[in-house]
C-alpha positions as CSV (number, residue, x, y, z in Angstrom):
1,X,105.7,117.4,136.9
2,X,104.7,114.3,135.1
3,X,105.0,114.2,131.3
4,X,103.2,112.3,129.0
5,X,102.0,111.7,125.4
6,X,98.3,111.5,124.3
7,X,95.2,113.4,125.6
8,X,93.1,111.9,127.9
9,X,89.6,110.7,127.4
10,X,87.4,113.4,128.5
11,X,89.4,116.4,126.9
12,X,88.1,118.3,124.5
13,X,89.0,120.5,121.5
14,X,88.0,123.0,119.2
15,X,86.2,125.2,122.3
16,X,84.5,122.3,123.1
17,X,83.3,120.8,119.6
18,X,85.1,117.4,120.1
19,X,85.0,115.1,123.2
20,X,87.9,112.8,123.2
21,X,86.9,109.0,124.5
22,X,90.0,107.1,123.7
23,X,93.1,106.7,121.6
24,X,93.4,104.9,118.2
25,X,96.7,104.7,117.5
26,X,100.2,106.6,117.7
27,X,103.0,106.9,114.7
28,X,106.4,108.9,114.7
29,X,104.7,112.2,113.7
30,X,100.9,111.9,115.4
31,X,98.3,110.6,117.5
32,X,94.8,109.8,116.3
33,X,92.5,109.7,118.5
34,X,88.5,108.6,118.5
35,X,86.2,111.8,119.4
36,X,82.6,112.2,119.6
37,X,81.4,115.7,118.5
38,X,79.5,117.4,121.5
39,X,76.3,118.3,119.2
40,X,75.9,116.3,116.5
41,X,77.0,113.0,118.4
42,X,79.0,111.9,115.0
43,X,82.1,110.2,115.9
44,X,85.4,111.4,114.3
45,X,89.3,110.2,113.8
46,X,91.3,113.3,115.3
47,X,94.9,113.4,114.0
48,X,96.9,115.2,116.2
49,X,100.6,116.8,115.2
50,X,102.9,115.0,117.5
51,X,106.8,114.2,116.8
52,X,107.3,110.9,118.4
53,X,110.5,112.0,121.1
54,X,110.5,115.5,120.4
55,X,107.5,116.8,121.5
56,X,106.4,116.3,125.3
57,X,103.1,117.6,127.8
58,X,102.3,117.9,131.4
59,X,99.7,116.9,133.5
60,X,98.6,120.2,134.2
61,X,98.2,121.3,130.6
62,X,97.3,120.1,127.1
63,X,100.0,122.0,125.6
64,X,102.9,120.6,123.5
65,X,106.2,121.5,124.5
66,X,109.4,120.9,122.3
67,X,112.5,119.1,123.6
68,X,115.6,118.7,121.4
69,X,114.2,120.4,118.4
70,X,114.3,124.1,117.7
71,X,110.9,126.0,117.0
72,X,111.9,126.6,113.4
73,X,112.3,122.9,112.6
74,X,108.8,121.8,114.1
75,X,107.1,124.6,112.5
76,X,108.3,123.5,109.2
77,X,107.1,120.0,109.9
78,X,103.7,121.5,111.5
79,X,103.2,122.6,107.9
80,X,104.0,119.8,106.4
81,X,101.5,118.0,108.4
82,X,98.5,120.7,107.2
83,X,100.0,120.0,104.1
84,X,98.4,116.3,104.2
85,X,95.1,118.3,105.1
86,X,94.9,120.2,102.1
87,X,96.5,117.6,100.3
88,X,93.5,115.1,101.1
89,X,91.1,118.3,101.3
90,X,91.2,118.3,97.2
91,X,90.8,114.5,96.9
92,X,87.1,113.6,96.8
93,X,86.5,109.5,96.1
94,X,84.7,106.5,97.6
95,X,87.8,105.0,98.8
96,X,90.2,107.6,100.1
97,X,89.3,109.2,103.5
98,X,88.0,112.1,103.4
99,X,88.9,115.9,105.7
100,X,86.0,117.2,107.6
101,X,88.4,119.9,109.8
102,X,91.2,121.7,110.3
103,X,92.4,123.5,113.6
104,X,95.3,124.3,115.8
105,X,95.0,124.2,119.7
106,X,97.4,123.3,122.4
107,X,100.8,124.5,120.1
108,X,100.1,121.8,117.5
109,X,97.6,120.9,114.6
110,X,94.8,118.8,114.0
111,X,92.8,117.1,111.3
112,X,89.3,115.7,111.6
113,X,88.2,112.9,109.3
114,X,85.1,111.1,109.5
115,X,85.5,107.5,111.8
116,X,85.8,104.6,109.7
117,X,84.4,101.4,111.6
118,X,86.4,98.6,110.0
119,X,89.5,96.6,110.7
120,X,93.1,97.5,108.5
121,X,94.1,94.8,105.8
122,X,97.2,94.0,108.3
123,X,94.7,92.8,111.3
124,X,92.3,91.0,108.3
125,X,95.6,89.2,107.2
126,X,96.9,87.8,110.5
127,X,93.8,86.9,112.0
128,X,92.9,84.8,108.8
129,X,97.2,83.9,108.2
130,X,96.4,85.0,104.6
131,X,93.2,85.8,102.5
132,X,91.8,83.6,99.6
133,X,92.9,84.7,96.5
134,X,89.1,86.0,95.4
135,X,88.8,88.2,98.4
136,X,92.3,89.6,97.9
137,X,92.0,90.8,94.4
138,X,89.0,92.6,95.3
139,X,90.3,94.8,97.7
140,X,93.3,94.9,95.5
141,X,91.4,96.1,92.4
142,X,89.5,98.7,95.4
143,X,92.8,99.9,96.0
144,X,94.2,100.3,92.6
145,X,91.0,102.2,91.6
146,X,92.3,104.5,95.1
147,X,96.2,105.2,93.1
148,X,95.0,105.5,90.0
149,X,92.9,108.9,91.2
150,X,95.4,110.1,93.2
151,X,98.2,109.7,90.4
152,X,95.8,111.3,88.1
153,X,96.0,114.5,90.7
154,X,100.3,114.1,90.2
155,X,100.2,112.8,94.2
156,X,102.4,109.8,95.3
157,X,100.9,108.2,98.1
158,X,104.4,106.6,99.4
159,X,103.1,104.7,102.1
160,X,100.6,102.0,100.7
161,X,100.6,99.2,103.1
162,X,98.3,96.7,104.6
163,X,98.2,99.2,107.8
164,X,96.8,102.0,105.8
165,X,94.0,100.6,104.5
166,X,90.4,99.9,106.3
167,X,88.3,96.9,105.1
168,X,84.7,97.8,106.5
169,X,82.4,95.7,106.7
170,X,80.6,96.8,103.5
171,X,83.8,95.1,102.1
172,X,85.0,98.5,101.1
173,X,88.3,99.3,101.1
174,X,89.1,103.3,102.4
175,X,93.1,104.3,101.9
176,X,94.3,106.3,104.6
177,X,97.3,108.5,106.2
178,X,98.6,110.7,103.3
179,X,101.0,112.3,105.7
180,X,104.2,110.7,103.3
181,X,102.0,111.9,100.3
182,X,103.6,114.7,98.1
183,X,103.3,116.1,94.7
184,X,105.8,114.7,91.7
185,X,106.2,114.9,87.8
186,X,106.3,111.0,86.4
187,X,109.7,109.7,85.8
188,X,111.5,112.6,86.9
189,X,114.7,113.3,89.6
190,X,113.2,114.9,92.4
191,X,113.4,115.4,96.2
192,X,111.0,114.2,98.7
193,X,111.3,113.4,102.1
194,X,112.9,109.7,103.0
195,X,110.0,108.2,104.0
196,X,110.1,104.5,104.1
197,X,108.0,101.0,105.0
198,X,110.1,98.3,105.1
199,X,108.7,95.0,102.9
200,X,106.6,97.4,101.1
201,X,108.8,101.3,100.1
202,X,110.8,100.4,96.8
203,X,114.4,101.4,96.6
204,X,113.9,105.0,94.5
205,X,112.5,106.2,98.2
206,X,115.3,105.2,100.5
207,X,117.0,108.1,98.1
208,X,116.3,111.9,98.9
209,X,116.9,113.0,95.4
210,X,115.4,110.4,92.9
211,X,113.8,109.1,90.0
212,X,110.1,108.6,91.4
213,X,106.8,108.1,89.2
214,X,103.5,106.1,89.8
215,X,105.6,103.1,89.6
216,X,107.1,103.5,93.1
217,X,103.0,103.4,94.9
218,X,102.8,100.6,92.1
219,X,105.8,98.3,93.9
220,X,104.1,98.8,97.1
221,X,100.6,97.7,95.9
222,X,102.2,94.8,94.6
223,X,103.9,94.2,98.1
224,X,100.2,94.7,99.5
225,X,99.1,91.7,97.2
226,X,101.8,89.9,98.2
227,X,101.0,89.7,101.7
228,X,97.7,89.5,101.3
229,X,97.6,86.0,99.5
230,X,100.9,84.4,101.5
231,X,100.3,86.2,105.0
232,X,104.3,86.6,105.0
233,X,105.7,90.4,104.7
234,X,108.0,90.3,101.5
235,X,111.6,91.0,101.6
236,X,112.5,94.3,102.2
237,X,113.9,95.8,98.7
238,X,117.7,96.5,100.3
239,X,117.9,93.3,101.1
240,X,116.8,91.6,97.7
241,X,119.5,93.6,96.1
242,X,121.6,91.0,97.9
243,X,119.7,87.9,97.5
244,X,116.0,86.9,95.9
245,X,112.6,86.9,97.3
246,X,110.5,84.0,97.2
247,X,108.1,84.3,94.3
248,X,104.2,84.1,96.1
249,X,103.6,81.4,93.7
250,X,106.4,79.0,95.8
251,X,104.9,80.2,99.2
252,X,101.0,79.1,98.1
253,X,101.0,77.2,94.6
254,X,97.4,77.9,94.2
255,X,97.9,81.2,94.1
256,X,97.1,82.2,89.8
257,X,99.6,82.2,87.2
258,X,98.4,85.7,85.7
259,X,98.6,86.9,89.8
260,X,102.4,86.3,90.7
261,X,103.6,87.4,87.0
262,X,102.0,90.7,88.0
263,X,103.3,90.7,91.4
264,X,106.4,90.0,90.5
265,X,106.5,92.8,87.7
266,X,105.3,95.3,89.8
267,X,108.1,94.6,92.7
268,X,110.7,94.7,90.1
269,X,113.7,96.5,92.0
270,X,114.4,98.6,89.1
271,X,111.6,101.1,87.9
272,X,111.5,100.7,84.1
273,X,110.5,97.1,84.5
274,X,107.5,97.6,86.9
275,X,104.2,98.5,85.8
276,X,104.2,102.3,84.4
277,X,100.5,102.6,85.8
278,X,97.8,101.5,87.0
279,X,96.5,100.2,84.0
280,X,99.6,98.0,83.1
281,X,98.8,96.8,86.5
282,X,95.4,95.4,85.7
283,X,96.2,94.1,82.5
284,X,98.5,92.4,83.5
285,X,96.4,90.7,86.1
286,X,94.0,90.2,84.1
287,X,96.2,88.6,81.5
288,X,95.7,91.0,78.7
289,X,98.6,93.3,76.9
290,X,97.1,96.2,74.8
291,X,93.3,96.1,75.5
292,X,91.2,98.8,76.9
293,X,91.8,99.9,80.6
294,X,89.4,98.5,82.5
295,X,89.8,99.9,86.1
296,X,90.8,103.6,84.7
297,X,87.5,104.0,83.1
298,X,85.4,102.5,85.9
299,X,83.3,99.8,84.6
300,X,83.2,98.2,87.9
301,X,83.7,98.9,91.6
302,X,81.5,102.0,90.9
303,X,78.2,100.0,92.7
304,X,79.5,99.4,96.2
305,X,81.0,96.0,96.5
306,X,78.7,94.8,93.3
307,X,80.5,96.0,90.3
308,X,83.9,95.3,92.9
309,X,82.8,91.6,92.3
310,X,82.9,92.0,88.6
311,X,86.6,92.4,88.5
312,X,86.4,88.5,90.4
313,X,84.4,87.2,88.5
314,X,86.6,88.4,85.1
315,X,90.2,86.7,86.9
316,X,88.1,83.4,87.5
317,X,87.0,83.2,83.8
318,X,90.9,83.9,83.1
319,X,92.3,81.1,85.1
320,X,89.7,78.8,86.0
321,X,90.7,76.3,84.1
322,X,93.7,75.9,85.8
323,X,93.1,77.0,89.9
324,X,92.5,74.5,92.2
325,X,90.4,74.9,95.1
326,X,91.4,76.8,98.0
327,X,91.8,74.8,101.4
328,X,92.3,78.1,103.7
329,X,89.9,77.9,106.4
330,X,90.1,80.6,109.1
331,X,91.0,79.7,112.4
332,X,88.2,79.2,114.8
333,X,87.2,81.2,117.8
334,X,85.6,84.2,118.2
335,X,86.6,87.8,117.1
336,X,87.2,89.7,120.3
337,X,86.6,93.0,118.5
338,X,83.5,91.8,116.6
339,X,84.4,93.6,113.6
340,X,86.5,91.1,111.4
341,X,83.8,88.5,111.4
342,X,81.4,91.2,110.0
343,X,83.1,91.6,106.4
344,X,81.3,89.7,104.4
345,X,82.4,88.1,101.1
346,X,82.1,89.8,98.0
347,X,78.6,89.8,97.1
348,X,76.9,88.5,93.8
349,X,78.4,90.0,90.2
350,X,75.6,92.2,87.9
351,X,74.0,90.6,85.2
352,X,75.1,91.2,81.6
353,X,72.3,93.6,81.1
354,X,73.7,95.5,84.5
355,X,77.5,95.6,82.7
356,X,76.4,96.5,79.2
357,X,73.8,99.8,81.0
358,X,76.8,100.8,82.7
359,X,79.3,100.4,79.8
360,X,77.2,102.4,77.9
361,X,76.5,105.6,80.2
362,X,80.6,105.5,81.0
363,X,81.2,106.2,77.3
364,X,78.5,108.3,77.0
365,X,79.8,110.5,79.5
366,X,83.5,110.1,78.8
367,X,82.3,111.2,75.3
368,X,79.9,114.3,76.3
369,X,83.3,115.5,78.2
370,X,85.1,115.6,75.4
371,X,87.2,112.5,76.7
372,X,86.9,110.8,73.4
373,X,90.1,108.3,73.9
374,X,88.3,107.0,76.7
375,X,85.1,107.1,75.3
376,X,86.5,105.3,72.3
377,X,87.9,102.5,74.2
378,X,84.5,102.4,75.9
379,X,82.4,101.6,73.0
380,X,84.7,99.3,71.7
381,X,84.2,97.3,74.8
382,X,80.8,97.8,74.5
383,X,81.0,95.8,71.0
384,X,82.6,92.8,72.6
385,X,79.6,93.0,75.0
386,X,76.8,94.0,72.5
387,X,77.8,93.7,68.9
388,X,75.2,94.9,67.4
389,X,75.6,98.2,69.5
390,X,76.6,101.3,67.1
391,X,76.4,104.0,69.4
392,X,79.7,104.9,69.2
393,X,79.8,104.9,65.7
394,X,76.6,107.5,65.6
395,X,78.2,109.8,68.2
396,X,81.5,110.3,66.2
397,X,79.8,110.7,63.0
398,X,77.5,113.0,64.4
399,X,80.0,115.2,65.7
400,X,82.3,114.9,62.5
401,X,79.2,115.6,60.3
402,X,78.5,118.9,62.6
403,X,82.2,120.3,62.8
404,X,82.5,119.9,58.6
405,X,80.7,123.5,57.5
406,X,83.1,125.3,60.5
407,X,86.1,123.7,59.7
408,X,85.8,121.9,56.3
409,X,87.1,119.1,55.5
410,X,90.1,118.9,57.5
411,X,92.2,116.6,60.4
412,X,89.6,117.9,63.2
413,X,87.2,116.1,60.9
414,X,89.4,113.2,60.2
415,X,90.1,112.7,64.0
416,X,86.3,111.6,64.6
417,X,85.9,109.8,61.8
418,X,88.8,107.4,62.1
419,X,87.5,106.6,65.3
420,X,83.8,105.8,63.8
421,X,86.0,103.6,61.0
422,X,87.5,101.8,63.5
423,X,84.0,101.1,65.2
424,X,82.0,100.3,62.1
425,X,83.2,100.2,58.2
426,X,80.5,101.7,56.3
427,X,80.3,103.3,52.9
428,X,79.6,106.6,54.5
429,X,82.3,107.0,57.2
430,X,84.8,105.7,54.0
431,X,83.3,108.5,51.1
432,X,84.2,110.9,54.1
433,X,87.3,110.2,54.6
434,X,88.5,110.4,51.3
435,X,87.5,113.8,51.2
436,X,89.9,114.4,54.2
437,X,92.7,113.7,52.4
């Protein structure tokens, strides 16, 4: 009785919903295949539960079988595996994948999720030996927008590398494989799962039992950037505890000041001096220290690849001065998977009056949710933008002015005002205050 691993193009699952046609790609714990659904003629990524070495079929059935594993142990990591499904189930943004079924059949599970046509970052990178830096921090920015939401739902990704994200030809980015991905509280000992990447998993996750926090997906993004603008994998962080990794700076000298000081910080091996969050992250990229968090609040990369652009066009004002043209030229020949040669560059940045409409609906809404930090930060960069703008300033008076006969004149009332102070001085906002005190 011959044994073997994947299904076979022509099976099909779910009582017939999904045809199989081929195999994408096996890992240690699955097999996802590329399935066309019988009625709707959509085609679909099937992720199938499937311990590399421990889990075996014949050719007269579909059915897993175990083989040096008890039952007890595979059901646990069965779960874990549905885990990921519900895990990605709650997640809901443009550049995460997204879960259109669950099911079990043939003594295992499997998750459906809608086929992505794109290349990974990892074949964009070695067909092109490494990508020019405008190109790279777009996807990069795309991808820090991606962490950002999912730290925001307390998930660690713990598996960020160039092989987990799709470039499609939109020039999108779409994060995928949240099988490491588990729950955590910031900057606390806890235990997850070793799982780790070499070049790209920091040291806190070669550790069981750990400090872990948004810093550790922030070393691998920096590990992502890394390879994306020098084409070379970096050191793996066991080994640079021993000796130092070349700075990407030293591999590719036009690569941006503001670029490897961020790289660098964000590979640091200990986790107090990396980035705490995303938004360290981008301003330090960016080249700013305190100012407001531009990819957190969304001003760009909302518009497809348009407001994506934005965050380009910013790092060239930034460092323009001093970057000198890139010489990369991909190689020639054809793409034998015509895919690759599809991406096109980023298009063309919005115009001023396209940034400042924005600007002003995000603090809008930031501020008719009650976000008012946010929508604070918002309207101050819609100052530097539009001076002349006082929206912001009406919107916390206005709410100050209509909280006074409930509460009086108290630190509720004093919370909105400060922030319409700090936005405009006026006689009014001042004579206010002073009663506050």
């Amino acid at each position: 009785m011959d044994e073997f691993r994947e299904l076979s193009a022509g099976k099909t699952l779910y009582n017939g919903k999904y045809i199989i046609e081929r195999t994408l790609g096996m890992g240690g714990f699955g097999i996802t295949y590329y399935a066309i659904h019988a009625t709707l003629h959509k085609y679909y990524a099937i992720k199938e539960f499937f311990i590399n070495g421990y889990c075996v079929r014949n050719t007269q059935s579909s059915e897993v079988h175990l083989q040096g594993m008890t039952t007890e142990t595979y059901i646990n990591y069965k779960q874990n595996f549905k885990k990921e499904a519900q895990t990605l189930a709650e997640l809901d943004h443009p550049y995460i994948v997204k879960i259109v079924d669950v099911f079990e059949e043939n003594n295992t599970s499997y998750i459906v999720m809608p086929f992505i046509k794109g290349v990974t970052l990892q074949q964009l990178v070695n067909k092109y030996e490494k990508l020019e830096y405008e190109t790279a921090v777009n996807y990069i920015a795309q991808i820090a927008e991606a962490i950002e939401y999912i730290h925001g739902h307390y998930i660690l990704h713990r598996d960020i590398s160039p092989d987990n994200v799709i470039i499609t030809p939109e020039n999108k980015i779409a994060l995928i494989d949240f099988g490491s991905a588990r729950e955590f509280v910031h900057d606390k000992t806890q235990r997850h799962t070793t799982i780790v990447k070499k070049g790209y998993a920091p040291l806190e996750q070669y550790a069981a039992i750990s400090r872990k926090g948004a810093y550790s997906d922030i070393y691998a993004l920096g590990a992502v950037f890394y390879f994306t603008l020098t084409g070379r994998k970096p050191m793996d962080a066991t080994e640079r505890t021993l000796e130092n990794m070349f700075e990407p700076i030293f591999l590719v000298p036009s690569i941006p000041e503001d670029a490897n000081r961020t790289i660098m910080k964000a590979m640091s091996l200990k986790p107090e001096n990396r980035h705490q969050n995303i938004k360290e992250f981008m301003d330090d990229l960016l080249g700013k220290k305190a100012k407001r968090n531009i990819l957190k609040n969304k001003v760009f990369i909302l518009l497809g690849g348009a407001l994506a652009a934005l965050l380009t066009v910013i790092v060239i004002w930034f460092i323009s001065s001093n970057k000198p043209e890139s010489n990369v030229v991909p190689p020639p020949g054809p793409d034998p998977d015509g895919i690759i040669d599809t991406i096109p560059p980023p298009p063309p940045p919005p115009t001023m009056e396209e940034i400042i409409k924005e600007t002003l609906n995000k603090a809008n809404k930031a501020f008719n949710l009650a976000q008012y930090e946010i929508a604070f930060d918002l309207y101050q960069e819609l100052q530097t933008l539009k001076p002349d703008d006082d929206t912001g300033y009406k919107n916390f008076m206005l709410i100050a002015k209509e909280i006074i006969p409930l509460v009086g004149y108290s630190e509720d009332v004093e919370y909105f005002l400060l922030y319409a102070q700090k936005l405009k001085k006026t006689e009014e906002v001042n004579e206010l205050l002073l009663k506050c005190k």
